[in-house]
N, C-alpha and C positions, 0 to 999 in steps of 0.2 A: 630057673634064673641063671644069664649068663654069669660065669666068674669074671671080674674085672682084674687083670691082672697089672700089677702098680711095684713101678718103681722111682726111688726114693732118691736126691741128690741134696742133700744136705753137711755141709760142714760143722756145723754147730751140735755136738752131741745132743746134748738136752731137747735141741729142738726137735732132730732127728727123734728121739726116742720117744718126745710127745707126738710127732705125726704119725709115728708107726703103730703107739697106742691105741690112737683115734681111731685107725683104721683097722686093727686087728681083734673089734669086737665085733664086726659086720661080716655076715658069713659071705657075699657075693663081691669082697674084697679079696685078694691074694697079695701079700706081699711079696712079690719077685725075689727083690734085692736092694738094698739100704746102703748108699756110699756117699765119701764126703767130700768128691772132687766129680768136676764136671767129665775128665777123660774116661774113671772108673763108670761112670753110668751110659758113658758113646759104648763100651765096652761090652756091657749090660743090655744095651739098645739093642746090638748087634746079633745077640743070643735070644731077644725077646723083642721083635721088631714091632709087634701087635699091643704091647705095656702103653700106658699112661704113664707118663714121665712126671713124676713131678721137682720140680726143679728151684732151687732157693736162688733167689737173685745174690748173697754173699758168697758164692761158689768161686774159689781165690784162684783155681787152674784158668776159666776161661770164660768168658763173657757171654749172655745168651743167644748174640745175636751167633758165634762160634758154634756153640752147642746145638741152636738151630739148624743151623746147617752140615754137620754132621751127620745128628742123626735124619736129616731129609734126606740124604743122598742114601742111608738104607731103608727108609719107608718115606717118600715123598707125604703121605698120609698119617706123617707123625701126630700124637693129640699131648698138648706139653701144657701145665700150670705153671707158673711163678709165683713163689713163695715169698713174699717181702715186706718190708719194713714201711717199703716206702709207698705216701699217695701221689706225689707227683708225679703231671699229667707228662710230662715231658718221660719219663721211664716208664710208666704205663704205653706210651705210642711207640716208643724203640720195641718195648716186648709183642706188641701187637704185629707192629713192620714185622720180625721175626719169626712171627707162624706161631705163638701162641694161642690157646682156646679159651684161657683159664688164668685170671688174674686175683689174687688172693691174699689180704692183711693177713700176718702173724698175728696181729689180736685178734683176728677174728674166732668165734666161736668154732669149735669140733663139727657141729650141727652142718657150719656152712662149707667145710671141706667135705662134710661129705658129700652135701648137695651139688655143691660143685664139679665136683669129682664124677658124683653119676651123671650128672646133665652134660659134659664134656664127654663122658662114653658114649654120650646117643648123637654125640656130635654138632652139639650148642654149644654157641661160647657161651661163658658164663664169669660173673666178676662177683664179689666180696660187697656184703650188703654197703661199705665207706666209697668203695669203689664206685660201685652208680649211683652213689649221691650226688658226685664227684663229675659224673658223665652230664646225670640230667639237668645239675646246677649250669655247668660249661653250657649245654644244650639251650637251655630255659635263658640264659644271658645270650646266646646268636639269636633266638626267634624271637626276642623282646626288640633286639636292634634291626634287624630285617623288617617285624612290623615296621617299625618306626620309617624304615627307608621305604615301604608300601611294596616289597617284594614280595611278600608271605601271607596266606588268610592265617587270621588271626586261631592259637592254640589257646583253649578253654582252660583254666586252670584243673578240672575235674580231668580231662584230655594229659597234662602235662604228670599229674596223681598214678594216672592208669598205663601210660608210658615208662612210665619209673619202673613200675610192678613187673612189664613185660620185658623189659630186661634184664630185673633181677630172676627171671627167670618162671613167674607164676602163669599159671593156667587161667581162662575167664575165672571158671567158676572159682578158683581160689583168690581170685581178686574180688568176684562179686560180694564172696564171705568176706575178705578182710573190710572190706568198706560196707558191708551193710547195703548192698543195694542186689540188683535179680544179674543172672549171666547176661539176660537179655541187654539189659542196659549196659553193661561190661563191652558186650560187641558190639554195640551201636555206637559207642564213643570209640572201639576198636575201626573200625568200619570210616565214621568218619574222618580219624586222623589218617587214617590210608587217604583216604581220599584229598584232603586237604592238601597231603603231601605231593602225592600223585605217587602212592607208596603201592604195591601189588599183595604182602604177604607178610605174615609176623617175623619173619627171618629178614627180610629185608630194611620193617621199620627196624630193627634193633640195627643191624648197621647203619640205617639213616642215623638212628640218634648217637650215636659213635662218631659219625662222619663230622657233623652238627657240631659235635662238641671239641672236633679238634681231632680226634685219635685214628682216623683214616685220610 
């Protein structure tokens, strides 16, 4: 198993000390280096160009779309989470513009940092289970209004259910399990919202539904 090597830009001790918790019982975790300004971790980047950054949007030296750019100019192929308080769509889409992979509530469970965290090393973006509720709500309110203007075939509610799931990052089979029904049926409803959409590939609906809702 690859080592994920991660580091940490946090101001807030306590919080810092809870992330670095989280992640120092999983053996295919490394923690790099733990800092509490956004210059000390460009700093950090520079000596570990290949780290997962994760990054608290309370960072007082410098702002993310700064710190984006930064460290792009030593790995163009930077992979960055934001760490935040907040669900507004409107700082969610600055972080996105900014080259983030990884959007993630402070109240969110340990669980979902870490899933996020490895689904971002395979190089998925990934959001915070309030996050894509957030997304597919936006989303589910544009294709409600497009039917109505007769631009769009109509999305099934079961289709909008399984949309959600692929964002938040599950597999057929792990959606077929959450909902009680066969894979098969899982990629038939996958299949047809590609098609509806005129969408080619699971990576692509998930930015359609991004787009949909505002954040591209």
């Amino acid at each position: 198993m690859d080592t994920i090597k991660i580091l940490i830009a946090e101001s807030t001790d306590i919080y810092r000390l809870g992330i670095e918790t989280a992640l120092a019982v999983h053996s295919d975790f490394s923690i790099i280096k733990s800092v509490d300004t956004g210059k000390k971790l460009i700093q950090a980047f520079k000596a570990h160009p290949n780290s997962i950054c994760l990054l608290s949007s309370n960072i007082p030296d410098l702002n993310i779309h700064e710190i984006m750019d930064k460290m792009k100019e030593i790995n163009q192929g930077v992979l960055a989470i934001v760490l935040t308080h907040s669900t507004d769509l409107f700082h969610l889409n600055q972080s996105l513009k900014a080259g983030v992979m990884g959007y993630l509530t402070k109240n969110a469970p340990a669980s979902e940092l870490i899933k996020i965290v490895r689904e971002v090393h395979s190089g998925e973006q990934a959001f915070s289970e309030s996050v894509s509720q957030i997304m597919i709500s936006q989303y589910t309110d544009h294709t409600k209004r497009s039917a109505l203007a007769g631009n769009k075939k109509s999305v099934t509610k079961r289709e909008k259910e399984i949309l959600k799931l692929i964002v938040d990052g599950y597999t057929s089979a792990e959606i077929a399990k959450m909902l009680y029904i066969s894979t098969r049926t899982v990629e038939t409803h996958r299949s047809n919202l590609m098609n509806k959409l005129g969408i080619k590939n699971t990576a692509a609906l998930v930015r359609y539904a991004m787009r949909e809702a505002g954040l591209r």
